[in-house]
C-alpha positions as CSV (number, residue, x, y, z in Angstrom):
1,X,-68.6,-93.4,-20.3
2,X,-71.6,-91.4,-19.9
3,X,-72.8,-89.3,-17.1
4,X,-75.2,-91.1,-14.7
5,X,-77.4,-88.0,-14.6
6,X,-77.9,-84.8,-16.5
7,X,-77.9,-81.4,-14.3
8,X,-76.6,-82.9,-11.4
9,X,-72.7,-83.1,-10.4
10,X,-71.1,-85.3,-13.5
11,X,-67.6,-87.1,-12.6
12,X,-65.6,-88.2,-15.7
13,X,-63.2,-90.8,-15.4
14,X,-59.7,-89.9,-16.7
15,X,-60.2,-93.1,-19.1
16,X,-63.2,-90.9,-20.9
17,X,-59.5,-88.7,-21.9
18,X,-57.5,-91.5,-22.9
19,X,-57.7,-92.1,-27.0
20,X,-58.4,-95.9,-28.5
21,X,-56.7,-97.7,-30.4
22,X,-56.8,-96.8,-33.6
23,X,-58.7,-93.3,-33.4
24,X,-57.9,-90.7,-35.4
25,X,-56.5,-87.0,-33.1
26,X,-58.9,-85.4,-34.8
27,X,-61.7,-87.8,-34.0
28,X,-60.3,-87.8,-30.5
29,X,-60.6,-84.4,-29.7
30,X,-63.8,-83.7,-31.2
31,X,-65.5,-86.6,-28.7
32,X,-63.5,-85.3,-25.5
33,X,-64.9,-81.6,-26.4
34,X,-68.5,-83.3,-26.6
35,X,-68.4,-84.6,-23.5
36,X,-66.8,-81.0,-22.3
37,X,-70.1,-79.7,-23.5
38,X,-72.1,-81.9,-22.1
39,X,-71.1,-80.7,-18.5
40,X,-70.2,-77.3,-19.4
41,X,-74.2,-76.5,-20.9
42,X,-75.9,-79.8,-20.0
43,X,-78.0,-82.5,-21.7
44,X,-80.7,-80.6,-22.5
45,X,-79.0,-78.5,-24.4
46,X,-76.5,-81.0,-26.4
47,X,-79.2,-83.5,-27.2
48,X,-80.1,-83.9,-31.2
49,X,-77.1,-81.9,-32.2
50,X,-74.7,-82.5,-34.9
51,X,-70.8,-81.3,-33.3
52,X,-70.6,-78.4,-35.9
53,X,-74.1,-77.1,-34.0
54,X,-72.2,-77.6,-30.2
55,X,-68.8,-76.2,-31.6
56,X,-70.3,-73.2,-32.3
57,X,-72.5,-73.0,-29.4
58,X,-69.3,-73.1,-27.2
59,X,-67.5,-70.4,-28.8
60,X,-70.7,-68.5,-28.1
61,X,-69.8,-68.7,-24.3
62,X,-66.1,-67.5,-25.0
63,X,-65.4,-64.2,-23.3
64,X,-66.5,-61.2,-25.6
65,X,-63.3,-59.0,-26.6
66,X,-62.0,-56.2,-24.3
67,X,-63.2,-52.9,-24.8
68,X,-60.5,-50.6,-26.6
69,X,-61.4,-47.4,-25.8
70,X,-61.2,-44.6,-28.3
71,X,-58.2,-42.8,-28.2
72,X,-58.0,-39.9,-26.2
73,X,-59.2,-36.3,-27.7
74,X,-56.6,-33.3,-28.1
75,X,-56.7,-30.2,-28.8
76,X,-55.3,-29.6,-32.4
77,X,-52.1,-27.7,-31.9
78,X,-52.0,-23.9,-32.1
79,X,-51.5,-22.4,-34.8
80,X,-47.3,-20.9,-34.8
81,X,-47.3,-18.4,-37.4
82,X,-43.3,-18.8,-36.3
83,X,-43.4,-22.3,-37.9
84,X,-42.2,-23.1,-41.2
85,X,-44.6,-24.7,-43.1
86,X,-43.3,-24.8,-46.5
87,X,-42.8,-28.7,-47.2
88,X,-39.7,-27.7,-49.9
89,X,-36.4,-27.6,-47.3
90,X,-34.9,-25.2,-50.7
91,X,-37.0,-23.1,-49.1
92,X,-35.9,-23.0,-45.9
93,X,-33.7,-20.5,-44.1
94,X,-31.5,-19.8,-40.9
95,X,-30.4,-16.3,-39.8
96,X,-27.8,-15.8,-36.8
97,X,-30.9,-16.4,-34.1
98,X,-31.6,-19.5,-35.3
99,X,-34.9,-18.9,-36.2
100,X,-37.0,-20.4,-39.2
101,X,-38.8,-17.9,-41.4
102,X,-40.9,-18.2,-44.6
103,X,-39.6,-16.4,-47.4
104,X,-37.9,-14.8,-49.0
105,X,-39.9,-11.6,-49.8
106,X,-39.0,-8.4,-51.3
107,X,-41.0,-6.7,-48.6
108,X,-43.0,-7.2,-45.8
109,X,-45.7,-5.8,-47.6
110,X,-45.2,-8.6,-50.1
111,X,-45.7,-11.4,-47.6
112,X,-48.9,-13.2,-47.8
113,X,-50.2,-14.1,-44.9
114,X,-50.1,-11.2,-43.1
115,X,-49.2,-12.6,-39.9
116,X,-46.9,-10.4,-37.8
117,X,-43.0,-12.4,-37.3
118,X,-40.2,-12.7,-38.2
119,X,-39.6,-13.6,-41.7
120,X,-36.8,-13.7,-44.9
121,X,-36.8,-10.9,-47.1
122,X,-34.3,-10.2,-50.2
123,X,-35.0,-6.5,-51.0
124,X,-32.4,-6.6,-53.6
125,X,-32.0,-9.7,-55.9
126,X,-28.4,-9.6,-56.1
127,X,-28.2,-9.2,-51.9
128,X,-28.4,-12.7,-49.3
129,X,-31.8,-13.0,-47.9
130,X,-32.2,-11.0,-44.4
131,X,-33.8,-11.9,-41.4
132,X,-36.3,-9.5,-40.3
133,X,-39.6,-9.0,-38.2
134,X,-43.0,-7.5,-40.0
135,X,-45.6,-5.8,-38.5
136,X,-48.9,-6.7,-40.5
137,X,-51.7,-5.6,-38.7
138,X,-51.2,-2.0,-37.1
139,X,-51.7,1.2,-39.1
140,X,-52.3,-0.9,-42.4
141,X,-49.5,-3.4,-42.2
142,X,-46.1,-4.2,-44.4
143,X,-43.6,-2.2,-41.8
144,X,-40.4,-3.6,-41.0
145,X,-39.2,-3.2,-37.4
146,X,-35.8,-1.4,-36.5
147,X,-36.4,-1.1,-33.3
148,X,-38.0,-3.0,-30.3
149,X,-37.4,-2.5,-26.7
150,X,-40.0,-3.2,-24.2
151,X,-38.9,-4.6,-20.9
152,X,-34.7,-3.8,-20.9
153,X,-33.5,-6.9,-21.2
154,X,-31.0,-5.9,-24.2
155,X,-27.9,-3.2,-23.4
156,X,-28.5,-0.5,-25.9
157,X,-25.2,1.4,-24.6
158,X,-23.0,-0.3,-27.1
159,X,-20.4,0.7,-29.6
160,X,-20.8,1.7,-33.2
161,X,-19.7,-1.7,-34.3
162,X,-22.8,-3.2,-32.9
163,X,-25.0,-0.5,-33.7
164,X,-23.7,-1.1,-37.8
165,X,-24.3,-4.9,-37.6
166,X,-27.5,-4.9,-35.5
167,X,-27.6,-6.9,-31.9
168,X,-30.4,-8.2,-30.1
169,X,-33.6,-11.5,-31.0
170,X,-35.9,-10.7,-33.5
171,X,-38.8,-11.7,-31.1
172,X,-37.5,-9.7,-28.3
173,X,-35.8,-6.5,-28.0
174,X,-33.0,-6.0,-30.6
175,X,-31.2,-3.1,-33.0
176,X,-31.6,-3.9,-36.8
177,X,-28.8,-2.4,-37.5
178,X,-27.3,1.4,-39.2
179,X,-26.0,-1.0,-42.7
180,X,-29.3,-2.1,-43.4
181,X,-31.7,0.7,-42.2
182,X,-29.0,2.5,-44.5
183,X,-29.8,0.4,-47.7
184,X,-33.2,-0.1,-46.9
185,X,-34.1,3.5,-47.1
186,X,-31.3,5.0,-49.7
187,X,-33.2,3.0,-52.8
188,X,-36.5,4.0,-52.1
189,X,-39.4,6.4,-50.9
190,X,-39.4,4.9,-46.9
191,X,-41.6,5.9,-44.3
192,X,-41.0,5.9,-40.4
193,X,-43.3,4.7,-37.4
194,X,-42.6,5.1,-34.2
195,X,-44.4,3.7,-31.7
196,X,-44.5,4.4,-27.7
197,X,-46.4,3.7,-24.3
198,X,-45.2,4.8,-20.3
199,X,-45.2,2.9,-17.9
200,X,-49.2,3.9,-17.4
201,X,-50.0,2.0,-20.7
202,X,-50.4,5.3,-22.7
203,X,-50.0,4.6,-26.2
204,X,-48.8,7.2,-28.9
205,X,-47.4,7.2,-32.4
206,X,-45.0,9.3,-34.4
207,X,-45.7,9.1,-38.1
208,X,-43.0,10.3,-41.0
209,X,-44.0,10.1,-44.7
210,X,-40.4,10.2,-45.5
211,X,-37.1,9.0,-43.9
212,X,-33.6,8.2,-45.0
213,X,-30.1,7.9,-43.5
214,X,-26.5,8.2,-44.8
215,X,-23.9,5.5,-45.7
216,X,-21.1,4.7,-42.9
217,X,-19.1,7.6,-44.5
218,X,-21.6,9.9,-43.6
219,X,-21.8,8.3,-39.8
220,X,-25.3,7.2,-41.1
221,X,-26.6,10.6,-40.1
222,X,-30.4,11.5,-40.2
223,X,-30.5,12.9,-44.0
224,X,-34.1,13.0,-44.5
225,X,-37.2,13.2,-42.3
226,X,-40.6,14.3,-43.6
227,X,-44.1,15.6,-42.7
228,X,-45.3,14.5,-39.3
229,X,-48.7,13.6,-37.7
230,X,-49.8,11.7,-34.6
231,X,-50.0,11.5,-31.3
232,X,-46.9,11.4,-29.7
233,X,-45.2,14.9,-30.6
234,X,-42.4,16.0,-33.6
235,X,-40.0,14.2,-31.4
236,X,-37.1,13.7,-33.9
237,X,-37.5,17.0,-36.1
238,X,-34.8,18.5,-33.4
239,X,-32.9,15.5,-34.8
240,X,-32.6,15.9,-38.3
241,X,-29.4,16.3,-40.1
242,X,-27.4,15.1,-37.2
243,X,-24.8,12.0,-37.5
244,X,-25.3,9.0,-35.5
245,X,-23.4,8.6,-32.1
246,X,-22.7,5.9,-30.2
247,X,-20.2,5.5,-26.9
248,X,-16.8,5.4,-29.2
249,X,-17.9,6.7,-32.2
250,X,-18.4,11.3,-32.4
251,X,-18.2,11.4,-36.1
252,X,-15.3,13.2,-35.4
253,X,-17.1,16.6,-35.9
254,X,-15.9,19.8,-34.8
255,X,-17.6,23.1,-33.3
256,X,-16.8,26.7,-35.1
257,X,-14.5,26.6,-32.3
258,X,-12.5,24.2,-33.7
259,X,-13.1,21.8,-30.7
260,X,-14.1,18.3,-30.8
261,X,-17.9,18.4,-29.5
262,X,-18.9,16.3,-26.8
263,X,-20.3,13.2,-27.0
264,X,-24.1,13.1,-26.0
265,X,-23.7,8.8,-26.3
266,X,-21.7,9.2,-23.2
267,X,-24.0,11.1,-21.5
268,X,-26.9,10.0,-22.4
269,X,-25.9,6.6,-21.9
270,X,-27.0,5.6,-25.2
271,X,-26.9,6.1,-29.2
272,X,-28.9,8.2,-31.5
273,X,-28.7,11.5,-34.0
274,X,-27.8,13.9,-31.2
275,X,-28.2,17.3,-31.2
276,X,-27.3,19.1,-27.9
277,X,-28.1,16.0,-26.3
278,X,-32.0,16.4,-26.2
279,X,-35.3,16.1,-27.1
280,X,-35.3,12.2,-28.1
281,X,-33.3,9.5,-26.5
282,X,-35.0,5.8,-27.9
283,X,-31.8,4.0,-27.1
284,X,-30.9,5.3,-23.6
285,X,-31.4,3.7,-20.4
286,X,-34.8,1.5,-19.6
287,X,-36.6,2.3,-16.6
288,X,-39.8,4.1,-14.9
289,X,-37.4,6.9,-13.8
290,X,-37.2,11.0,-15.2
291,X,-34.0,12.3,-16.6
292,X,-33.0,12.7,-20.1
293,X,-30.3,9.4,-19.8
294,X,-33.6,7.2,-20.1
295,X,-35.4,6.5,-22.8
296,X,-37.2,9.4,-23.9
297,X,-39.7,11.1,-26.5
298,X,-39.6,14.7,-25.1
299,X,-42.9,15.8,-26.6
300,X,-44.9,12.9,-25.6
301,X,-45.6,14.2,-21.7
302,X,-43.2,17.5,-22.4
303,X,-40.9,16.0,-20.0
304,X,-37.8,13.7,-19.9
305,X,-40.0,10.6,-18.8
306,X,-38.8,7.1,-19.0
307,X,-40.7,5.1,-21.3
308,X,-42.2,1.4,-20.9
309,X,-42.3,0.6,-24.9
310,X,-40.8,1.8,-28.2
311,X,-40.4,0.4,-31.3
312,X,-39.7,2.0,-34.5
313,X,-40.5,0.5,-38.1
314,X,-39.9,1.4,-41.5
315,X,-41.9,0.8,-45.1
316,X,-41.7,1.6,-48.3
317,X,-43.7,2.9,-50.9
């Protein structure tokens, strides 16, 4: 049945829906979807087309597809020089701090990058691989750092057990440890940076062009220390010769008086190569205070003032 009039309101009777007898589906659907047409776009518009012609008409008045928007812009990530990014695991290494590192090297100064962290190094191809953190970019790079303190978070008045082994985080404050500063240095020409700042943000620097300590038999006393220069003062020269002392550990050395000496450690609250219990002090207490039980570089203010920063480093050459 067709329409009585074009552009005005069509009724379709719900026979126009109902198939003959005899009609194909197909052929059904196609005239229902003419008719569809018809009152969907009116006559005008369906007359003198074939059904291919209105089929594709009608799918021009579908709903265009929804707009995916691209997906959102980030930032590229920053750029770790902590994170591994060797892609062989053989590669890969675990110290006791459970930190990654790229390496091994035989040196700091043999790392490529030259990115400051932590990192692996095997000195010695016979030895384990050793954790350790480089400095690459002050005073020409390739120093290896034995000592970090900077805001007291790690108890430096320990026994000589810990001071042998090492204690503290690479990436915060920590002791490398008398064993491998000890192996480190016996081998080869070694020099020694040290670097401080007060609690003002004054920054100074010992430099050493030679430096060396004994085994554990020789309490892993200060054997050799060379020329000086910078800013900071001759600090350690007071120093030199001296065995390492720590809280329980003396190195059992006796005065012409055939008395034990006494322990600067316990007085000073710290650890170090002792001599009358002055002058230096890099492992005694932490704080913005004056007295010689703090940590102190006599010669940098000429005064027993508590230092903010110190970290010393060694390299080889």
């Amino acid at each position: 049945m067709a329409p009585s009039e074009c552009g005005s309101s069509i009724f379709f009777p719900l026979d126009v829906f109902t198939p003959v007898e005899g009609m194909s589906r197909s052929r059904f659907f196609h005239c229902a979807l003419a008719v569809i047409l018809i009152h969907v776009i009116g006559c005008s518009v369906v007359a003198g087309k074939t059904f291919e012609d209105l089929l594709t008409e009608l799918r021009s008045y579908e709903e265009p597809p929804k707009y995916d928007p691209p997906p959102k812009y980030e930032d590229p990530p920053k750029y770790d020089h902590y994170q591994h990014y060797d892609k062989y695991e053989k590669y890969e290494k675990k110290d006791k701090y459970n930190y990654c590192y790229n390496g091994p090297y035989k040196s700091c100064a043999e790392e490529p990058t030259k990115i400051s962290g932590p990192y692996q190094l095997q000195p010695f191809p016979h030895d384990k691989p050793i954790g350790a953190y480089c400095e690459q970019k002050l005073h020409g790079g390739g120093w290896l750092v034995i000592q970090s303190r900077f805001d007291g978070s790690e108890d430096f008045f320990r026994n000589f057990t810990d001071y042998k082994k090492g204690f503290g985080k690479l990436t915060g404050e920590f002791w490398y440890g008398l064993e491998k500063i000890f192996k480190l240095t016996a081998f080869r020409n070694t020099q020694l940076l040290i670097e401080l700042k007060n609690f003002k943000g004054k920054y100074k620097y010992a430099k050493y062009d030679e430096f060396e300590i004994g085994s554990e038999v020789e309490s892993y006393a200060l054997k050799k220390l060379g020329a000086y220069c910078g800013t900071a003062g001759d600090g350690l020269r007071y120093n030199h010769l001296q065995l390492f002392k720590t809280l329980d550990h003396n190195g059992n050395k006796k005065n012409k008086n055939k008395k034990y000496e006494r322990n600067c450690a316990v007085e000073r609250l710290g650890a170090w190569w002792y001599k009358d219990c002055s002058f230096s002090n890099l492992n005694g207490l932490y704080g913005n205070k004056i007295g010689p039980k703090y940590m102190t570089w006599y010669p940098f203010s000429d005064s027993d003032e508590g230092l903010a920063f110190s970290r010393m480093m060694i390299r080889g050459y």
